[in-house]
C-alpha positions in Angstrom: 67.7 140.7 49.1 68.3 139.1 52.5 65.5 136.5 53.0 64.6 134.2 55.9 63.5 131.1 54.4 61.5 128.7 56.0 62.4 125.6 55.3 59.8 122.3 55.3 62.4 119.7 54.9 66.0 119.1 53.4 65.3 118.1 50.0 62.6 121.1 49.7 65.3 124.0 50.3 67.8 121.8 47.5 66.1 124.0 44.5 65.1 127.2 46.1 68.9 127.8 47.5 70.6 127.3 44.2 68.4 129.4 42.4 67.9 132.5 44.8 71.8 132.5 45.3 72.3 132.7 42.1 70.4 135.3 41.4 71.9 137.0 43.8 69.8 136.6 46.9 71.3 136.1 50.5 69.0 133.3 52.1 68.8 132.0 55.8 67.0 129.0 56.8 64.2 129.0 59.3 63.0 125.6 60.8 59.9 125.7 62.1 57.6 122.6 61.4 54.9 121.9 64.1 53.2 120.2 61.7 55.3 116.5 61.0 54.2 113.9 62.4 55.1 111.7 63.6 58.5 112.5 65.9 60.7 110.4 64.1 59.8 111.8 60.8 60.4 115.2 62.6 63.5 114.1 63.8 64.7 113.0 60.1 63.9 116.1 58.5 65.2 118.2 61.4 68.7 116.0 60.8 68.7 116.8 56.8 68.1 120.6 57.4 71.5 120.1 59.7 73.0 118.3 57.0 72.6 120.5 54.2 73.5 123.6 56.8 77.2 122.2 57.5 77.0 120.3 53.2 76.4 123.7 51.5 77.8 126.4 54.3 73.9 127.9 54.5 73.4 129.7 57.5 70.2 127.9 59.6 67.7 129.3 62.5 65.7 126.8 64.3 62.9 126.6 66.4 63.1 123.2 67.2 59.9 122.3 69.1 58.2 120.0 68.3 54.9 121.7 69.3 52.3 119.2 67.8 49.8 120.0 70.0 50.0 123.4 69.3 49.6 122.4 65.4 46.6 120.7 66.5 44.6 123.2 68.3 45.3 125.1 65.2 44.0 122.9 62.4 41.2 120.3 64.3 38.2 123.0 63.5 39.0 123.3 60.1 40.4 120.3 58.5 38.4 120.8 55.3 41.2 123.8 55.0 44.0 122.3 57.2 46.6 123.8 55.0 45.5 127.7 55.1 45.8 126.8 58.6 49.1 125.1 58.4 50.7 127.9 56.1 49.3 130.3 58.4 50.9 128.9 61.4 54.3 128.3 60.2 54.7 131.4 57.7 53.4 133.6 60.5 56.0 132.6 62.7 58.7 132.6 59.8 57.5 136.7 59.2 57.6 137.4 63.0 61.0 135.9 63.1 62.1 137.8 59.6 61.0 140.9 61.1 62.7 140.7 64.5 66.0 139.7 62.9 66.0 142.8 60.3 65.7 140.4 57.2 64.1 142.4 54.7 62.0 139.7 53.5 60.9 135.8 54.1 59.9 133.1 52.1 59.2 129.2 51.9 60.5 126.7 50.3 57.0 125.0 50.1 57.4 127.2 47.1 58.9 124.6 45.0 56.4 121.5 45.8 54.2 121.0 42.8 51.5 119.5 45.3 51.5 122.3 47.6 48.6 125.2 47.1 50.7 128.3 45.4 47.9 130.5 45.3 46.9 129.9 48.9 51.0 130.2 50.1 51.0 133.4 48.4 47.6 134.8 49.8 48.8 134.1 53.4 52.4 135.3 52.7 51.1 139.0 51.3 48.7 139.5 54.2 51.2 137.8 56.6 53.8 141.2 54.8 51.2 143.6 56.0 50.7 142.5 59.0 54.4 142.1 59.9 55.5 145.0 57.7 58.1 142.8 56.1 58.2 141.9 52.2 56.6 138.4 51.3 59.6 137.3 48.5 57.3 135.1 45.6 58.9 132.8 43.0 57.2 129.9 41.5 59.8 127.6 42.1 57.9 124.4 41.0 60.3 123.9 37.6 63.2 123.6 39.6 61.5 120.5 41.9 62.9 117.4 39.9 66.5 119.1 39.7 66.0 119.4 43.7 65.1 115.6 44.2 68.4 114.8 42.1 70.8 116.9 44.3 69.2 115.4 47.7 69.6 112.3 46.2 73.1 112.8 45.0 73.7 113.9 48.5 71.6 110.8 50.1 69.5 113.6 51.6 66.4 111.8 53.7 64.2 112.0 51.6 60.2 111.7 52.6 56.9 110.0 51.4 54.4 112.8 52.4 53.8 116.2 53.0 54.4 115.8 56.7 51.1 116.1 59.2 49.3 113.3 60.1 46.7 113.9 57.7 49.0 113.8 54.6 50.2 110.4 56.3 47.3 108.8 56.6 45.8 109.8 53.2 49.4 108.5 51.5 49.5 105.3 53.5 45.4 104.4 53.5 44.1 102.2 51.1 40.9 103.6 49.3 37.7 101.7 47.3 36.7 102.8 43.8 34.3 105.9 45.2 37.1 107.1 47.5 36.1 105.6 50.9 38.6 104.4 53.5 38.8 100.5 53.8 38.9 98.9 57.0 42.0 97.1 58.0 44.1 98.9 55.1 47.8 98.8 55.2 48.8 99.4 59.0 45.7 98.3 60.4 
């Protein structure tokens, strides 16, 4: 199956590209990541997807802007469920793209993070297929995700700290109290 696969970051698409090649699968990259914050973190990630394009010969398309405000609009009124939002916006724009390019199916390699919501990627990627009229390709990918980490690091693949938005950041770099509360003047304060 030829599959347009959007890709969150280098180390992310390590996995998913072995596996579905093997089994026989042609993949293409889509970069399309609103999300990352902040620009430089953009910018690494952006630079590994290029990397691993030229390293492993796989064909990449990217819509490189970095359209945080965009992002923003789109997950301020509901960041109780930023991700459904999130997902939506990016795999939306990965089935748009799939479709206009005659793939005949698209993907994510968000598919092989064990802290990203499966359930909720494959909800928005089925009704994303009907509305597109394009195949959602699903495959649990998540017992492939420590083999991935090795090859980006045998490659010295940028690896990140955190899912990407601002949000994820904040809640990886914010110290917390014993009920779960923000401290003032945490780290980077």
């Amino acid at each position: 199956m030829n599959i347009l696969m959007h890709v969150c970051c280098g180390p992310c698409l390590m996995y998913p590209l072995k596996r579905l090649t093997e089994k026989g699968h042609k993949l293409t990259g889509f970069w399309y990541n609103p999300n990352i914050h902040p620009y430089t973190e953009y910018q690494n990630r952006l630079e590994a997807a290029r990397y691993l394009e030229w390293a492993r010969v796989f064909p990449m398309i990217y819509e490189n802007s970095y359209d945080l405000v965009e992002y923003l609009k789109v997950v301020l009124p509901h960041l109780d469920d930023r991700c459904r939002f999130c997902y939506q916006l990016r795999l939306a724009r990965t089935a748009s793209v799939a479709k206009e390019k005659g793939f005949e199916a698209f993907s994510t390699t968000l598919l092989v993070s064990p802290t990203q919501k499966h359930e909720l990627i494959n909800e928005i990627g089925k009704e994303l297929a009907q509305k597109y009229d394009i195949k959602f390709f699903y495959e649990d990918l998540r017992p492939g995700y420590y083999e991935g980490k090795g090859m980006a690091k045998e490659l010295n693949l940028y690896r990140q700290k955190y899912c990407g938005c601002i949000f994820s950041e904040k809640e990886r770099y914010c110290e917390k109290d014993s009920g779960g509360q923000e401290l003032k003047g945490s780290r980077g304060k």
